[in-house]
DOROVEX-129283 format. One record per residue: x, y, z of N, C-alpha, C in turn. Coordinates in steps of 0.2 Angstrom, whole numbers, padded with zeros to 4 digits, m for minus. Atoms other than C-alpha are relative to their C-alpha. Last residue first. Example, Ala and Ser with C-alpha at 12.3 -4.5 7.8 and 13.67 -1.06 7.14 Angstrom:
2
    n.x    n.y    n.z   ca.x   ca.y   ca.z    c.x    c.y    c.z
  m0004  m0006  m0001   0068  m0005   0036  m0004   0005   0003
   0004  m0006   0000   0062  m0022   0039   0004   0006   0000
This chain:
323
    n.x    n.y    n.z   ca.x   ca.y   ca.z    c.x    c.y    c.z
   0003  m0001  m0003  m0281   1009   1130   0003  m0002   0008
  m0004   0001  m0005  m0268   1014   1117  m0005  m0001   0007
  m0004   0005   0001  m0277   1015   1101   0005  m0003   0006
  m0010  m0004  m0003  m0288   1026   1109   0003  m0007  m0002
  m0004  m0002  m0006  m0306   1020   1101   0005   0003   0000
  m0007   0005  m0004  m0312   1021   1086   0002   0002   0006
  m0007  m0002  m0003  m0329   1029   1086   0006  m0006   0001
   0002  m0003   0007  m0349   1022   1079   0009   0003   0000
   0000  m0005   0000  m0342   1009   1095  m0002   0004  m0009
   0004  m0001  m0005  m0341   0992   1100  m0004   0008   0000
   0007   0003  m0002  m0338   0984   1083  m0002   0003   0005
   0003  m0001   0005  m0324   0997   1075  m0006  m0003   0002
   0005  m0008  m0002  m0318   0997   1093  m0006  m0001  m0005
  m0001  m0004   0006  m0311   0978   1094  m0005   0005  m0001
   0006  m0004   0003  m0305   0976   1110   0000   0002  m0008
  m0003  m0006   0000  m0292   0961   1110  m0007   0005   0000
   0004  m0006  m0003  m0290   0945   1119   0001   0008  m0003
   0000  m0006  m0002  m0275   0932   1115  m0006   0003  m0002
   0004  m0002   0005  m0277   0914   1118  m0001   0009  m0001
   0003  m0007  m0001  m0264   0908   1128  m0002   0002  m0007
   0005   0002   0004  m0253   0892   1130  m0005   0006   0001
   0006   0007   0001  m0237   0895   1139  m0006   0004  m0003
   0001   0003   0005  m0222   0908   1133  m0004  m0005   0001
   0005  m0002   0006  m0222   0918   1146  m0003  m0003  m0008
   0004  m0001  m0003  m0221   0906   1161  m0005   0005  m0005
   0007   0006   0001  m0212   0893   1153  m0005   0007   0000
   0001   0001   0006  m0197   0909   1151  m0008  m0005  m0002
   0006  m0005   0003  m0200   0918   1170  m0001  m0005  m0009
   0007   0001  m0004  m0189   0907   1180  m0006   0000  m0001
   0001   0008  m0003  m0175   0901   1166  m0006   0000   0006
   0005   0007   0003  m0178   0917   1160  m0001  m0005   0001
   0002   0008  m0002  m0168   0927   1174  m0003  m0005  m0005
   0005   0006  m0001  m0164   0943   1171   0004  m0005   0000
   0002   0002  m0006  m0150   0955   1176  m0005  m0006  m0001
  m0005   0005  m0002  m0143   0959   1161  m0002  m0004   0005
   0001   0005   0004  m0159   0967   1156   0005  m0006   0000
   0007   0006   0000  m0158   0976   1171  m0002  m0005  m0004
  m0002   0005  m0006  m0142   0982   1168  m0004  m0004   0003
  m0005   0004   0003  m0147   0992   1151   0004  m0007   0007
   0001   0007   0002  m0161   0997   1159   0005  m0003  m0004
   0004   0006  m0007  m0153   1007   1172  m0001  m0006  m0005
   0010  m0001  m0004  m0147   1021   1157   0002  m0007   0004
   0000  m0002  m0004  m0127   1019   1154  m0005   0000   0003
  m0004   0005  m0004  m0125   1006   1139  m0002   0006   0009
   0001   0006   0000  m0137   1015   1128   0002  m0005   0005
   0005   0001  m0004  m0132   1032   1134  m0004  m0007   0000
  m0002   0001  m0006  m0117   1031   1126  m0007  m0001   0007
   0003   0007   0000  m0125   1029   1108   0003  m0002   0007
  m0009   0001  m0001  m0127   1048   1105  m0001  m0010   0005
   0001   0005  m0005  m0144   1053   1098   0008  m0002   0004
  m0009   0006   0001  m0144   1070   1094  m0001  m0005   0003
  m0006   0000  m0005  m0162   1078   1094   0004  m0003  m0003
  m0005   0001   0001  m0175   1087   1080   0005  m0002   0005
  m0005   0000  m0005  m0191   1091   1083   0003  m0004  m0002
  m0007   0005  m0002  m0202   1094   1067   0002   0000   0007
  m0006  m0001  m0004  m0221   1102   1066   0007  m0004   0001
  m0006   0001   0002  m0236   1106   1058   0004   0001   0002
  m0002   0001   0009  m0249   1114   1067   0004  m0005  m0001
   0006   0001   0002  m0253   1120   1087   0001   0000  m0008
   0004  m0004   0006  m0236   1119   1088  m0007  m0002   0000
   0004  m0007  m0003  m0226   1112   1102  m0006   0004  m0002
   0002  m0004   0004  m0215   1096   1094  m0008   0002   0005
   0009   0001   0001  m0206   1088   1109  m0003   0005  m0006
   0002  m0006   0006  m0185   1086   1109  m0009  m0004   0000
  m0006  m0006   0002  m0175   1077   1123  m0003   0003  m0005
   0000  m0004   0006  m0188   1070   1133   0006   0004  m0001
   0002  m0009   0002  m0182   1060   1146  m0002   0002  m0005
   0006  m0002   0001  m0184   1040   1149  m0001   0008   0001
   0003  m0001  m0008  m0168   1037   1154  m0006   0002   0000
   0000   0007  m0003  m0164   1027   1136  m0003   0001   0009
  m0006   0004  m0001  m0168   1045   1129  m0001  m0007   0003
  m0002   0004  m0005  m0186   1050   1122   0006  m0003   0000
  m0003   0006  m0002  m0191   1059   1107   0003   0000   0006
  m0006  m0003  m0002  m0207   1068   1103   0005  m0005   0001
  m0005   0006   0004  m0223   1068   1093   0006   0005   0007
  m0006   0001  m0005  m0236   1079   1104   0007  m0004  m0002
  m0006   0001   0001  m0248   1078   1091   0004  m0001   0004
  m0005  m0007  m0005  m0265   1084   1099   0008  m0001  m0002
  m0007   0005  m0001  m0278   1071   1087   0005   0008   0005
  m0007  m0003  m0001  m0294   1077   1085   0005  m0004   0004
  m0003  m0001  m0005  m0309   1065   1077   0006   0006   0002
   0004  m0005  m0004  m0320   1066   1064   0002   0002   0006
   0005   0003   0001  m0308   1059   1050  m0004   0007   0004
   0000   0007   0003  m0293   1063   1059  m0006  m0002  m0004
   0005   0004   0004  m0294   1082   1062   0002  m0007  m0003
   0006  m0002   0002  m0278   1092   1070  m0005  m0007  m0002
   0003  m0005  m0004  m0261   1084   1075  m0005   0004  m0004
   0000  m0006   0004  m0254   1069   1070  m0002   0002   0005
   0005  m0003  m0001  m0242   1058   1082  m0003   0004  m0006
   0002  m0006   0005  m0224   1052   1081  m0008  m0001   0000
   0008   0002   0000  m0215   1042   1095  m0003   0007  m0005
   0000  m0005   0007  m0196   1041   1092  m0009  m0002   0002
   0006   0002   0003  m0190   1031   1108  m0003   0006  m0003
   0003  m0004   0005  m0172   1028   1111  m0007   0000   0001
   0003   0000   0008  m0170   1010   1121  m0001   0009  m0001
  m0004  m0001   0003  m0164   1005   1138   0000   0002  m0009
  m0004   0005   0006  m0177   0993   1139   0006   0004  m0001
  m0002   0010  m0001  m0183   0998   1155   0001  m0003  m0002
  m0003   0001  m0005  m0183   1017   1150   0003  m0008   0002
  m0008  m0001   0002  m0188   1020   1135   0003  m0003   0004
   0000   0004   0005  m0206   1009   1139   0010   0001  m0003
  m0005   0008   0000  m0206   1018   1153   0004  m0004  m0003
  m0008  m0001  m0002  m0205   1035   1147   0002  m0006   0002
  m0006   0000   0008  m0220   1030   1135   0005   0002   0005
  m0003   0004   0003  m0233   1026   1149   0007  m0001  m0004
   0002   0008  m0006  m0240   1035   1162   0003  m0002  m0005
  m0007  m0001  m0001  m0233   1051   1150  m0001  m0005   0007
  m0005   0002   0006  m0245   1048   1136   0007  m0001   0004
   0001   0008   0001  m0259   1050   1149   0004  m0004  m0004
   0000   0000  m0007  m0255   1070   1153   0000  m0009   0001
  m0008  m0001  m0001  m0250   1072   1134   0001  m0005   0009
  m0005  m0002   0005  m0269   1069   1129   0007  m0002   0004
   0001   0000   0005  m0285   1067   1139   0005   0000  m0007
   0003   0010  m0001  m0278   1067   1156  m0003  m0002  m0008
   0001   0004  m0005  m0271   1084   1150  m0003  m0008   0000
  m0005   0001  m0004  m0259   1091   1138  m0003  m0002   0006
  m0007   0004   0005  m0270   1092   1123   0002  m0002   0007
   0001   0004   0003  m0286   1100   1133   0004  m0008  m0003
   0003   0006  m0007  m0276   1111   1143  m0002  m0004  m0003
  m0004   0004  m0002  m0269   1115   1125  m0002  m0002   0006
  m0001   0005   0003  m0286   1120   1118   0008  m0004   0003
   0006   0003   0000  m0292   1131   1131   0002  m0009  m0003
  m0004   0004  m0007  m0275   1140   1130  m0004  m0005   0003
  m0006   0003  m0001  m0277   1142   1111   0001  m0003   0007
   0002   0005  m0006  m0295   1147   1111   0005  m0003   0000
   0003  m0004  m0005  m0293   1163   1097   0000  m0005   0008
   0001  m0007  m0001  m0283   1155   1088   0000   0005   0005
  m0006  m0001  m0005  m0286   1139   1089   0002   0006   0002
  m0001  m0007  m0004  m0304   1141   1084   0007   0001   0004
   0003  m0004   0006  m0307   1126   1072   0000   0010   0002
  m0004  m0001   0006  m0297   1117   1083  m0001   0005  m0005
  m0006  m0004  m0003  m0307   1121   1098   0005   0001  m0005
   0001  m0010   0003  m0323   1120   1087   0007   0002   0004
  m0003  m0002   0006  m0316   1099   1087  m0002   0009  m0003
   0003  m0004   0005  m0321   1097   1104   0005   0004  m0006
   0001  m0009  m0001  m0309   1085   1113  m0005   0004  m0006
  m0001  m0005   0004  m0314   1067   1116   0002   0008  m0001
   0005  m0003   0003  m0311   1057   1130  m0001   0005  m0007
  m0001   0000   0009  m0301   1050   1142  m0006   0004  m0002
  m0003  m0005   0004  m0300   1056   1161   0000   0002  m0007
   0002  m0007  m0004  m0298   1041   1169   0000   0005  m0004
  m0005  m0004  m0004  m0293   1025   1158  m0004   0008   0001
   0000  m0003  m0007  m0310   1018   1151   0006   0001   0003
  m0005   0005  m0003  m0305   1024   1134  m0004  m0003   0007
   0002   0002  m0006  m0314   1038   1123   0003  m0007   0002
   0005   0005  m0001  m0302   1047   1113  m0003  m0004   0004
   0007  m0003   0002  m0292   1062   1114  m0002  m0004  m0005
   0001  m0003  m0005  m0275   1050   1111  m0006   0006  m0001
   0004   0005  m0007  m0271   1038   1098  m0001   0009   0003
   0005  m0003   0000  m0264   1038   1079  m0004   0000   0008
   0004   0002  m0005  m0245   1030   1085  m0007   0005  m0006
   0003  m0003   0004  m0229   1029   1075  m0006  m0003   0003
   0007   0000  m0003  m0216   1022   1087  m0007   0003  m0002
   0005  m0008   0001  m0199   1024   1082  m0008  m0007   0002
   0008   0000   0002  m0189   1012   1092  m0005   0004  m0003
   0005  m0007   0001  m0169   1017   1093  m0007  m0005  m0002
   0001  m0007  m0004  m0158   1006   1100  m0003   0003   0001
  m0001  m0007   0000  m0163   0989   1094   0002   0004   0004
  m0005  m0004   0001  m0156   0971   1096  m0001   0007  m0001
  m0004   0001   0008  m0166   0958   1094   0004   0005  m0004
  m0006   0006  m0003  m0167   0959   1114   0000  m0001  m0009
  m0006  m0001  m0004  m0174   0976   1112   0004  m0005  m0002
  m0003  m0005   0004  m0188   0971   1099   0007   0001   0003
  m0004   0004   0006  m0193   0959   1110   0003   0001  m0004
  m0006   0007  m0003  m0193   0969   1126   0002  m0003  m0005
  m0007  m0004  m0001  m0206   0980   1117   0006  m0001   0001
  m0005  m0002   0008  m0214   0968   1109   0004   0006   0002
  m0002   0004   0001  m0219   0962   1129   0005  m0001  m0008
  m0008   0000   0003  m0225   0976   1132   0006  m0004   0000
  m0001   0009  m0004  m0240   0973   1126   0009   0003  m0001
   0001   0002  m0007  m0245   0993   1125   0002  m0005   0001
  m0002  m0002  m0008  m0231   0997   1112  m0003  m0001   0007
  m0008   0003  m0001  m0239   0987   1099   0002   0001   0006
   0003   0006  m0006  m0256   0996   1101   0007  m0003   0001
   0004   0002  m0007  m0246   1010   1092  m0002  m0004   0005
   0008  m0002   0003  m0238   1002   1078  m0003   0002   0005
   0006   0000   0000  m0219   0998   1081  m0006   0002   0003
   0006  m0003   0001  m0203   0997   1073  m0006  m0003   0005
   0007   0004   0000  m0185   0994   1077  m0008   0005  m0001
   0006  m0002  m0001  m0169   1003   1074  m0006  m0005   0000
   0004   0006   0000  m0151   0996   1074  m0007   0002   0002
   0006   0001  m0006  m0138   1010   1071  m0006  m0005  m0001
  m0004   0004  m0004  m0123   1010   1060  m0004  m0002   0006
  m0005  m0007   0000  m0132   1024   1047   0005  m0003   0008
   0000  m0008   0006  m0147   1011   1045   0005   0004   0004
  m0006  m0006  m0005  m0149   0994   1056   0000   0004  m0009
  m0004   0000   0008  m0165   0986   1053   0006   0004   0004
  m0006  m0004  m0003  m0176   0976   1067   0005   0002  m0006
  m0003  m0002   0007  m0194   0972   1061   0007   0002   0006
  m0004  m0006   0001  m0204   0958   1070   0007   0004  m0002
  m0007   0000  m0001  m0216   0947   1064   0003   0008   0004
  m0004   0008  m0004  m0232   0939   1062   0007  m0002   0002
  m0007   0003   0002  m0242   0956   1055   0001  m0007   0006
  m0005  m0001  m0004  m0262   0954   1059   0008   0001  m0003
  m0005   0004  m0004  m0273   0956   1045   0006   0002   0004
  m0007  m0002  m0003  m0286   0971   1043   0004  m0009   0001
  m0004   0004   0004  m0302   0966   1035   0008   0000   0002
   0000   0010  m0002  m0309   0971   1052   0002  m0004  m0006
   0005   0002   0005  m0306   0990   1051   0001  m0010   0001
   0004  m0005   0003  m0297   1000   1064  m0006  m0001  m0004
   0007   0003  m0002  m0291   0984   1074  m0003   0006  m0004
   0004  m0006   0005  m0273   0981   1068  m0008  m0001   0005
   0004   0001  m0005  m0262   0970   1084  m0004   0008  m0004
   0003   0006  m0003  m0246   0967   1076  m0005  m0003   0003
   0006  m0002  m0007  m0246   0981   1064  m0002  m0008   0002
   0007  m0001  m0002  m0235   0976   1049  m0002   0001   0006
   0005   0004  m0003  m0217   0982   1046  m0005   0000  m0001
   0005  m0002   0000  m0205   0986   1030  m0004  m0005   0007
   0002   0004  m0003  m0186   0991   1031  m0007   0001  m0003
  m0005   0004  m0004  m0175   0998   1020  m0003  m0003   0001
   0001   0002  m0009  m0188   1002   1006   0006  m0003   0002
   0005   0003  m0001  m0181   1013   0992   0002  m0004   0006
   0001   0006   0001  m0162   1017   0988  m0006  m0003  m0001
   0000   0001   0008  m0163   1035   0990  m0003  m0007  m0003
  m0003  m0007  m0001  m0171   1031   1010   0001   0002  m0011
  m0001  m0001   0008  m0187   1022   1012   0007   0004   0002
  m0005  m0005  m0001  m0193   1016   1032   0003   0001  m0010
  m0006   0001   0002  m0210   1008   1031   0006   0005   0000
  m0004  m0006  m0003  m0225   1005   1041   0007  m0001  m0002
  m0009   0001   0000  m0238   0994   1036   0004   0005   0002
  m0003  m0007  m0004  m0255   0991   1043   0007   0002   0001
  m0003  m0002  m0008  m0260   0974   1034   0000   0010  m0001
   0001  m0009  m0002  m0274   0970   1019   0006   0000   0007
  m0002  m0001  m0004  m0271   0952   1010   0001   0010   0004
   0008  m0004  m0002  m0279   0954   0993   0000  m0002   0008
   0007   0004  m0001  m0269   0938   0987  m0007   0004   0005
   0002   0002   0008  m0254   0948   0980  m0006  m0004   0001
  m0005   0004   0001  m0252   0957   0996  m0003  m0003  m0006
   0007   0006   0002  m0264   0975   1001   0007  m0005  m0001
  m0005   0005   0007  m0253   0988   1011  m0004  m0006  m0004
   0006   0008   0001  m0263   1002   1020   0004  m0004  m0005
   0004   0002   0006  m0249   1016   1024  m0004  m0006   0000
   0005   0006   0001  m0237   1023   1035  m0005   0003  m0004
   0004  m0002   0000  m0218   1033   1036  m0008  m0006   0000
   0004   0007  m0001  m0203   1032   1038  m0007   0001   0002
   0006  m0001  m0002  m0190   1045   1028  m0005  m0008   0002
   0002   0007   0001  m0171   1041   1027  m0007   0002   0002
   0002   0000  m0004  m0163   1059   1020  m0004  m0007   0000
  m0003   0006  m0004  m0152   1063   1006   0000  m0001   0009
  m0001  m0004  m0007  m0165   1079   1003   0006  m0006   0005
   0001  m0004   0003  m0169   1073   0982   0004   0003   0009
  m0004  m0001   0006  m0166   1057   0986   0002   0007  m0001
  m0006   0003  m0001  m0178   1055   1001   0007  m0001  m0004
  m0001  m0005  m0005  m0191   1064   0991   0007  m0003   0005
  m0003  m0006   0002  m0188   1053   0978   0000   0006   0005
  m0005   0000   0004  m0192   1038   0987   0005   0005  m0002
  m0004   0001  m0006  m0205   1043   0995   0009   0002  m0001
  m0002  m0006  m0001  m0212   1046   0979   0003   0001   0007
  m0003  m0002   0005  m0209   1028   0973   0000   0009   0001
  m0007   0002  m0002  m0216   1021   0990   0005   0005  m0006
  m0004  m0003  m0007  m0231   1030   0987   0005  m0001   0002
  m0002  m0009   0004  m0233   1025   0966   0002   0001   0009
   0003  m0004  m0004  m0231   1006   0975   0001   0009  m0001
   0002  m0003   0007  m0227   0993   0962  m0004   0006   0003
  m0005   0002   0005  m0219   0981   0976   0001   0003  m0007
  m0008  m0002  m0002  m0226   0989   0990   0004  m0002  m0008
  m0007   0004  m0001  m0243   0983   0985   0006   0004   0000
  m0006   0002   0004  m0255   0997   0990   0002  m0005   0000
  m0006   0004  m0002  m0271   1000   1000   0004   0000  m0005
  m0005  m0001  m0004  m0283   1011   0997   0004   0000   0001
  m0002  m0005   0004  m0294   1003   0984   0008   0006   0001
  m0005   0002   0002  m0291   0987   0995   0001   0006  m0004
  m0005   0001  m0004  m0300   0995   1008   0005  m0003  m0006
  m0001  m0008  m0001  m0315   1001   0998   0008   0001   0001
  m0002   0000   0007  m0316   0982   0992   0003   0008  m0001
  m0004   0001   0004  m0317   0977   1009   0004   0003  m0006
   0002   0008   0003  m0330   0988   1015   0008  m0003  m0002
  m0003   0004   0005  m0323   1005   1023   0000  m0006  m0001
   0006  m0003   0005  m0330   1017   1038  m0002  m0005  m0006
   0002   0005  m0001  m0316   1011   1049  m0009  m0002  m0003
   0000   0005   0003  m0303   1018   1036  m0007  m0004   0006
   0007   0002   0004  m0309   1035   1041  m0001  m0007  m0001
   0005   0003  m0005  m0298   1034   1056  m0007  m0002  m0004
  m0002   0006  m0005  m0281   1032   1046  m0008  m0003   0004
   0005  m0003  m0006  m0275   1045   1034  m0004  m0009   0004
   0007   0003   0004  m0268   1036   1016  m0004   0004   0006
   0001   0000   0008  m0248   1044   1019  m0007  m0001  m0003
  m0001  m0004   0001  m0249   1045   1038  m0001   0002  m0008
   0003  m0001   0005  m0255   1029   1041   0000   0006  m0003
   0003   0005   0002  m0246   1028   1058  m0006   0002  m0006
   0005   0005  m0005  m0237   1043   1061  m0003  m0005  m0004
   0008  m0002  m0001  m0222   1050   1054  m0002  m0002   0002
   0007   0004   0000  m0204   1050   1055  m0004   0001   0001
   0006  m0004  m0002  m0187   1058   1050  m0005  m0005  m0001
   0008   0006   0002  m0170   1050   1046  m0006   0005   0005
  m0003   0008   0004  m0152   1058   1045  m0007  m0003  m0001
   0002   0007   0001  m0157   1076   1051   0001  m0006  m0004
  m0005   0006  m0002  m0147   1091   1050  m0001  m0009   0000
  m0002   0001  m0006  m0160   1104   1052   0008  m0006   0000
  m0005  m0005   0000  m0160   1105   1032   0003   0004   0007
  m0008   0001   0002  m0164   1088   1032   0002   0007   0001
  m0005   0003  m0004  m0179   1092   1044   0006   0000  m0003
  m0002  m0003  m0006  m0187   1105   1035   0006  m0004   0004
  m0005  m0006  m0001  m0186   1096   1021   0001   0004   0002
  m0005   0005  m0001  m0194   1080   1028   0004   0007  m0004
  m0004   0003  m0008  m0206   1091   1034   0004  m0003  m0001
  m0002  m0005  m0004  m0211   1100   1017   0004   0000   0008
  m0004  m0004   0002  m0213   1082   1008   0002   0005   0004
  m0004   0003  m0004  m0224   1075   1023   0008   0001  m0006
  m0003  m0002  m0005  m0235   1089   1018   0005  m0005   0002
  m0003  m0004   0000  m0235   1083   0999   0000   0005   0008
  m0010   0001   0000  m0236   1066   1004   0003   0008  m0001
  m0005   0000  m0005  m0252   1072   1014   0006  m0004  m0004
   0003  m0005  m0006  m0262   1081   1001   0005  m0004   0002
  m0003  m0006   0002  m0256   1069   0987   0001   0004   0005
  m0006   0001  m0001  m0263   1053   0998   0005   0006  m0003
  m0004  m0002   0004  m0279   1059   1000   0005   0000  m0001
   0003   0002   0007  m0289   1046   1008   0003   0005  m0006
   0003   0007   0003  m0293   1054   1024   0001  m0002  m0008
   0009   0000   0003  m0284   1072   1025  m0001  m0007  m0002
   0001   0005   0007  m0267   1073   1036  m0007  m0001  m0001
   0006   0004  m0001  m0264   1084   1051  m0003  m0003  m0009
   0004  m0003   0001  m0247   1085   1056  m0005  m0003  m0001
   0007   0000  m0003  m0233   1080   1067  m0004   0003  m0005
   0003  m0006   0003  m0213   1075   1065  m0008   0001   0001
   0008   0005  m0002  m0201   1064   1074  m0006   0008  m0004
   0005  m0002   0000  m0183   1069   1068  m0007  m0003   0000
   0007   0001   0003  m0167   1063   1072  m0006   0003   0002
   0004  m0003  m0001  m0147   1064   1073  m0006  m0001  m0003
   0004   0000   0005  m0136   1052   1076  m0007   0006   0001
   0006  m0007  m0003  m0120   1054   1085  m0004   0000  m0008
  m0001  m0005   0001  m0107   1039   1076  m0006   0003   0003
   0005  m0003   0004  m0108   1022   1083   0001   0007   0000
């Protein structure tokens, strides 16, 4: 595989206004091609915004929502990806021909959609259906997988993803500063944003601790790591609704290191090279060789009802997508 280069990207998207954030997710994605980038990615619901949705009846929901099939948002994707020969991936409320609602996530290049997933594990609004699959595409000789915040905590779709073959996982998240029982969690006051400025060092303490970056980093290197896997994690940054978001998008090698974090109190690219050597070289590449299923296979696959919190009911607040 040829050295691939990519972009995970960060801004703050307005509820509901899909012009507003295609037209940011335009200027990022031409920042990035003119960085060099082959593919660029956002965050979960990036193109419709995300936390208002849990505000929203039914009918409200399907207003929102799109078919894929006659989707004006996939149609400007589209051309923006045309216009900057670049493969943009981005999220959305998807409706189906029977007013079926998931939490899509799709990659677009010139051609329109390569790939598209659902959210295995939606909980923002309760008409939401689960997806019942997972996505692995290959693009530019490389094998990408997707998935949707909560996703990544079972990680068990992480693994599964792997073993169907990906290198690279983008990982499109809304989460962090909000309330969780994990230590620490919690909201950050939204005057900090409105005053970054002036209260910049305040505000990243805020961002970068137990509350944000500091809790992002108990988990996401593993998840690179003991799969041997890439990991594209994208973020917004500023105001969701009523919440604040801290961004931090960034990517991760198969050894679980950062090799590029977007920084900015704002809108923001990073950019790394991916190089397909490290795939075979990280730990987890050997440890995958190493199992055993014939020990463990009954063990995961017996009869189980699965358990989830759903916030929208416990709370006037979405949770942490990640708790």
């Amino acid at each position: 595989m040829e050295d691939l280069k990519v972009a995970t990207a960060q801004f703050e998207n307005r509820s509901g206004d899909k012009a507003y954030n295609l037209s940011e997710i335009t200027k990022l994605t031409e920042k990035a091609a003119a960085g060099g980038a082959r593919i660029i990615t956002f965050h979960e619901c990036s193109i419709t915004g995300y936390t208002f949705a849990r505000h929203l009846d039914k009918q409200q929901m399907l207003a929102i929502a799109e078919n894929l099939q006659d989707s004006s948002s996939i149609c400007a994707l589209t051309e923006i990806a045309a216009k900057n020969n670049i493969a943009i991936c981005a999220g959305l409320f998807e409706k189906d021909a029977d007013d079926n609602l998931f939490k899509a996530y799709v990659c677009v290049d010139k051609t329109g959609i390569v790939a598209r997933y659902r959210k295995l594990h939606p909980f923002i609004n309760p008409h939401l259906t689960p997806g019942d699959a997972y996505c692995v595409f290959n693009l530019y000789g490389w094998n990408f997988g997707i998935l949707i915040c909560y996703d990544n905590n079972i990680i068990e779709n992480v693994r599964a993803t792997k073993l169907l073959g990906a290198d690279i996982l983008l990982m499109p998240h809304v989460t962090m500063c909000t309330p969780s029982p994990r230590p620490g969690a919690g909201f950050v006051d939204p005057e900090l944003w409105y005053k970054r400025e002036q209260e910049s060092l305040q505000l990243r303490a805020e961002f970068n601790g137990p509350k944000g970056r500091e809790w992002l980093m108990k988990w996401l290197p593993a998840r690179a790591f003991d799969n041997a896997l890439y990991c594209v994690f994208s973020n917004p940054i500023g105001m969701d609704d009523d919440q604040l978001k801290n961004g931090c998008s960034m990517i991760l090698d198969p050894f679980g290191t950062i090799i590029a974090e977007c920084t900015a109190l704002g809108p923001d690219i990073t950019i790394a090279t991916l190089t397909s050597d490290k795939l075979e070289s990280a730990g987890g590449s050997r440890y995958i060789k190493a199992r055993k299923p014939d020990l463990y296979g009954k063990i995961l696959a017996a009869e189980h009802t699965p358990e989830q919190k759903v916030a929208w009911l416990t709370s006037g607040h979405a949770m942490d997508g990640n708790v």
